[in-house]
Each structure stands twice: as C-alpha cells, then as structure tokens.
N, C-alpha and C positions, 0 to 999 in steps of 0.2 A: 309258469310265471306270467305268461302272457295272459293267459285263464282270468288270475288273478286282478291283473292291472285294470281287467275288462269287465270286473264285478263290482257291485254298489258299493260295498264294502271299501272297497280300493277308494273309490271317489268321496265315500263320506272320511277318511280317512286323512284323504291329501285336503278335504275341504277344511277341517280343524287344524291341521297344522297352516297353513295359510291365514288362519283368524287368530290364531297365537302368535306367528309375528309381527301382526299387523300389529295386535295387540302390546306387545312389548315396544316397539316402535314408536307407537304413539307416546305412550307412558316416559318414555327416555326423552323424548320432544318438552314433553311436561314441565319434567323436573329442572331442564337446563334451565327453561326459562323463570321459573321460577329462583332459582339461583343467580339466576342475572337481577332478577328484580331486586331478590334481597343484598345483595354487592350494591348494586345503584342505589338504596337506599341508604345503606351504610354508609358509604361515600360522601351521601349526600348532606347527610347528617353530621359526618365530620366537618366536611366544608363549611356549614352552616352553622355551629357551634357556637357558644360565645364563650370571654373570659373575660376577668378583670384582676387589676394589678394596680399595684399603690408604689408610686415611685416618687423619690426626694429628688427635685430639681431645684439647681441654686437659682437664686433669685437675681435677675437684674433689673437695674434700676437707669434708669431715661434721665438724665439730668447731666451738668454742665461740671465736672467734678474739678477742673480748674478754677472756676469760682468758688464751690458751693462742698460744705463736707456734709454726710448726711447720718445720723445715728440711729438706731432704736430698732433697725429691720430685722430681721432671720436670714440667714445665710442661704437657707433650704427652707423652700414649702413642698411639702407633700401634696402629690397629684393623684388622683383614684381613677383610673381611666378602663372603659369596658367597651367591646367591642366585637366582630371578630377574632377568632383567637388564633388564625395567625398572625393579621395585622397590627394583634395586641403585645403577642412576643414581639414581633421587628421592632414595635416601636419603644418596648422596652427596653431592648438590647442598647439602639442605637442614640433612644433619644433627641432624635431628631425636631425636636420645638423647644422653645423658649415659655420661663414664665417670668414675668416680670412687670413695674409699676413703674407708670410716665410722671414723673418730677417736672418735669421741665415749663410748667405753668404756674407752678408754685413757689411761693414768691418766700423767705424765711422768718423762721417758725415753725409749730407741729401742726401738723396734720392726718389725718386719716387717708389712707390712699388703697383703691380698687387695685387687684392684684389680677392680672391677665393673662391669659394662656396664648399663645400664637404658634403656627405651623402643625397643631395635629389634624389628621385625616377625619373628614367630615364625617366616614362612618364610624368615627370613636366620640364617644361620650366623654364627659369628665368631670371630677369633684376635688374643692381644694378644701384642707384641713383647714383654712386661712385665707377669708375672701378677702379682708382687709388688714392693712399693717399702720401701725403708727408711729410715725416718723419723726424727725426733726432735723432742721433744714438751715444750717448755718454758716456764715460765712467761713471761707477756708485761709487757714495760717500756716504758713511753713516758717519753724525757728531751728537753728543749729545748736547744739549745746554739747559740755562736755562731758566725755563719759567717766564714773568713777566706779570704786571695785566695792562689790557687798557680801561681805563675809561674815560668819560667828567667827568670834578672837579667839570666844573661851573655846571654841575645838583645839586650838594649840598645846599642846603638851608643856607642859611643867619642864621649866629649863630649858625652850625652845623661843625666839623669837621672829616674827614675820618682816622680810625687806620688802623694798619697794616693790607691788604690783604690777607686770607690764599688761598691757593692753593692746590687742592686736586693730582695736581700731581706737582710736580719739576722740572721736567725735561723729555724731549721729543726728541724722534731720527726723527733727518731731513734724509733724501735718497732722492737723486734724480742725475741728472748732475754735474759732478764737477765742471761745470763752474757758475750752479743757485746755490749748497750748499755754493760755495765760495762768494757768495753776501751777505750772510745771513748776517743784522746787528743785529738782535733780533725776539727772537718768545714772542708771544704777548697772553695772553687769554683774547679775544673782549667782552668786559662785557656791555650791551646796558642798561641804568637804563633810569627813567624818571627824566622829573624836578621837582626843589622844596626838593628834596630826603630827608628826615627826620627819614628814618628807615635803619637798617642794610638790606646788600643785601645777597641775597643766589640764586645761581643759576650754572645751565650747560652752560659753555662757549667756543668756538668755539677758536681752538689754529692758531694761522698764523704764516708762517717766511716771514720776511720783509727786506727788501733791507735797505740802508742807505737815501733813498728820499722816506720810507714810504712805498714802492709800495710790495705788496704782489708774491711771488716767486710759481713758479710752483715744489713745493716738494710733499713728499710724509711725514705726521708728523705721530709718534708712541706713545702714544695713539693722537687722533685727539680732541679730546675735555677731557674739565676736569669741576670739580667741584670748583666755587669761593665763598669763604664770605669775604664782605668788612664789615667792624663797621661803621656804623656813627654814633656819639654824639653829645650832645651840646658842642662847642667848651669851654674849660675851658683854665684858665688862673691863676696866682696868686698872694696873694696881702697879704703882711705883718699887719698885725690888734694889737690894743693892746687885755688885756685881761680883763673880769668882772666879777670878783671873787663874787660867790653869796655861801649862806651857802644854804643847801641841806641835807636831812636825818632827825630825830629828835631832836628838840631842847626845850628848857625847856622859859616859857614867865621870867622866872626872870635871864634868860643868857644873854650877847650879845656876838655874835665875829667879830674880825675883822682880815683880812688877807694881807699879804706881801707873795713877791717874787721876786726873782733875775733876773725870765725872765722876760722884758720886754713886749716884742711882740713874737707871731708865723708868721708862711709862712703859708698861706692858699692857697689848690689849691680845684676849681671850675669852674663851671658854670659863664660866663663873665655877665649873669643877676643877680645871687646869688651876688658874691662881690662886686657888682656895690652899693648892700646894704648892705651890709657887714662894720661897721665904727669898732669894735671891737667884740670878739669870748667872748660869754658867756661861763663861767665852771665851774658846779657845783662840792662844796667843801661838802663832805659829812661830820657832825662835831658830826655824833649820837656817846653818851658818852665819847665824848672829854669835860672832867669835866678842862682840865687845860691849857694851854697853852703848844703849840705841835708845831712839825713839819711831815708833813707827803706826800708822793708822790702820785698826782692825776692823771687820766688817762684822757687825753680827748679825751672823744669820738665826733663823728659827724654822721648827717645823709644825703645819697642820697636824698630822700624826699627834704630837702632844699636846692639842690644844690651843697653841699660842699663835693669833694670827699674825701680830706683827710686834715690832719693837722702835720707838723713838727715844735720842735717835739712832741713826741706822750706821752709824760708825764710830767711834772713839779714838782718841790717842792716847797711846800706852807706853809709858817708859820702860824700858826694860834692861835691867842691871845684872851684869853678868861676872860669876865670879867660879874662880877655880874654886876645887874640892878642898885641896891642901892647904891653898889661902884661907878659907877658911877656915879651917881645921886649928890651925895655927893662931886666928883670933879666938 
C-alpha cells in the first residue's frame, strides 16, 4: 500500500479527483446565483406590474342645498383608474376619494359643470366616462300635502266592496324646484293588488307627487313610503223585511201565545246574497213565565255568519197574549 501511495499513478489519481470537486463546487456556486437572479426578477416584475379598473363613484356636488335644489346630474360617474397594481386594488376596494362638481359660484339656471376627482395617489392615473354634467340650478321649496290611496277598483271582485283606506302616514313634505313642487296636483301611496281581490289588503306602499296629467314629478318625498290597509267586504245593501214573531224560552203544552206589534217592518243591512233571501226577519219572543197577557220590549239580535250585519231598529215592543189550551178549545 505504501508502494502504491508512493507511485505517479497514486498522485495523478488524487490529482483528478481534487479537480472534480473543485469542479462540482464551482458549478453549485453558479446555479444558486443564478436562481437568486431569477427570483429577484420575478419579484421584481411583480412589484412593478401595472393594472387598471373602472369603478362607479357617486357624485357629489358643492352647493348650498338649503337654498338651492339642483336636477339633471348622474348619481354615479364612472372612474377608469391605472396604476400600480397593488395600489390599484387598495384603492378599489376602499375608495378612498371623491368625485365630484363645485356649484357653489353658480348663480340659477343650467349649466355645464367640470366634474373632479380629489384624494387619489399621485401614482394613479385616471379617466371619467363623463368630464362634464348638465345641470339645473333652482330655487328650493318645501310644501306639506296630503296623502291619498292609488289603487285599481276593477281588481275587486264581483260582489265585494272597498272601505275606508287607512294610511300609516297623512301627510308628507314634497322639496324639490319651485317650479316641479308647484305642479304638484296630489301625492298618491301606489298600492299594486291582484285580481279577483276578496281579502282586505296590508302592505308598504311607495308615495309619489304627480302633476295634474298623472305624470310623476322629480321631488324629494319625506317619509317616501308608508304603510296601507284597504277592507274589502262582501258588498252589502238594505232591504226593509216584515217580522216573524215566534215564542222562544219555556213554555208549558197546555199554554198558547200569540203576538202583535206596532212595528210593522225593520231596515235590514247586509250581504246583497243574504237579502236576496231574506222575505221577512225571524225574532224570537222569549215568554218563559209570562203566566198572563203582557207587554214587553225584545232585542233583536242578528248574526255575521248569515250575512246580516245589522238591524234598525235594534229593539221592539211586543204584545203578548196568553191563552190556555182548553179556553180555547172551547171557542
């Protein structure tokens, strides 16, 4: 071995493997950095990026709205903004500026007015669908008026009739133009039912001011909606009936009675099917321990159940003549 270690052989031996690690060495040096460059680039390039995004921002407007009402604008202008494209999400997300148009030199009347962006980051860009808007610029009115109900009738069903409406508000403040508040011929609460309608309605109803040709006015209403109940019932009607005096309460088999009265007929109001069948008003005389011939005052009552909702008037006096079986028998 020792021979060996001591021979040329040996040394050119150890001399190649010694240049092959150098050589693998180097090579693994290489490539890291390499890899580091291309990370750093990547990176870099993400950072570096751009994007762009089109976002709807409401519009405000610089003016003295105590004085002055103002018509004709867009609610929302659309913003096209590019930039970095982190700073292009944040800013989209959060929204953080304003777009909007200074009134406040502008005296009333229409005008054209520049539409302005404020508060985005100096490295964002930006474009509006809408440099300019045109406006109109008019004194402002506030009036109170009252509210009424807007319905189709013809939804109501056949044989059904509509009672009073209530209205969970009264009355409502118009603002807007003193040339649109002065058109105002009635605010209206829009009540949408279906057809055939056979039940009372309940519901949130949308208020409008309207012109004198119907047509809806560009105000500003205070509250804007309200709560409606309409009643519908079966239409009822009335109809004068006579009456048919029955005896009612306990009575004895060897009694009869028989009854008179001054009223002739009542007023019955109902259900237009009820009295249709209705020829005269049955009304029990109660004659428990009426042993003699009497006079006394009955109530007559009625029931929903068959239609009839009331009766005038609402009591009678009834004679009531009482006679044995035998007694009679005997005339």
């Amino acid at each position: 071995m020792k021979r060996f270690m001591n021979s040329p052989w040996a040394m050119r031996l150890l001399a190649l493997l010694c240049a092959l690690v150098l050589f693998a060495y180097v090579s693994s040096m290489k490539t890291s950095h390499n890899t580091s460059i291309l990370t750093n680039s990547a990176s870099k390039t993400t950072l570096t990026s751009n994007r762009k995004v089109t976002i709807s921002a409401p519009l405000e407007l610089n003016v003295n709205s105590t004085k002055y009402f103002v018509t004709g604008y867009p609610e929302n202008v659309k913003v096209t903004i590019e930039g970095p494209a982190a700073l292009v999400t944040t800013t989209a997300n959060t929204q953080n500026f304003k777009v909007y148009a200074n009134l406040s030199d502008l005296s009333v009347g229409r005008h054209s007015v520049k539409v302005q962006v404020d508060g985005l980051n100096k490295e964002l860009s930006y474009s509006l669908n809408q440099k300019y808007i045109h406006i109109n610029i008019q004194p402002r009115r506030t009036a109170t008026y009252k509210v009424h109900t807007d319905f189709n009738k013809q939804n109501v069903a056949s044989g059904y009739e509509v009672g009073t409406a209530r209205l969970g508000t009264s009355s409502v403040k118009v603002t807007g133009a003193v040339s649109e508040v002065s058109k105002v011929a009635k605010v209206v609460a829009v009540v949408n039912t279906e057809k055939n309608l056979k039940k009372s309605v309940n519901q949130q109803a949308m208020i409008e001011a309207l012109d004198a040709n119907g047509q809806t006015l560009n105000v500003v209403l205070t509250p804007s909606t309200t709560s409606v109940y309409i009643p519908i019932s079966q239409a009822t009607t009335t109809k004068d009936v006579g009456l048919d005096l029955k005896a009612s309460g306990k009575t004895t088999a060897d009694t009869s009675y028989s009854f008179s009265t001054d009223t002739k007929s009542v007023t019955v109001t109902g259900t237009k099917a009820a009295l249709a069948k209705l020829s005269s008003l049955p009304i029990d005389v109660d004659v428990t321990d009426v042993k003699s011939s009497t006079e006394k005052t009955v109530k007559i009552t009625t029931s929903d159940d068959d239609g009839i909702l009331s009766v005038s008037p609402k009591s009678i006096k009834v004679k009531i003549t009482v006679k044995a079986n035998s007694e009679a028998s005997e005339n």
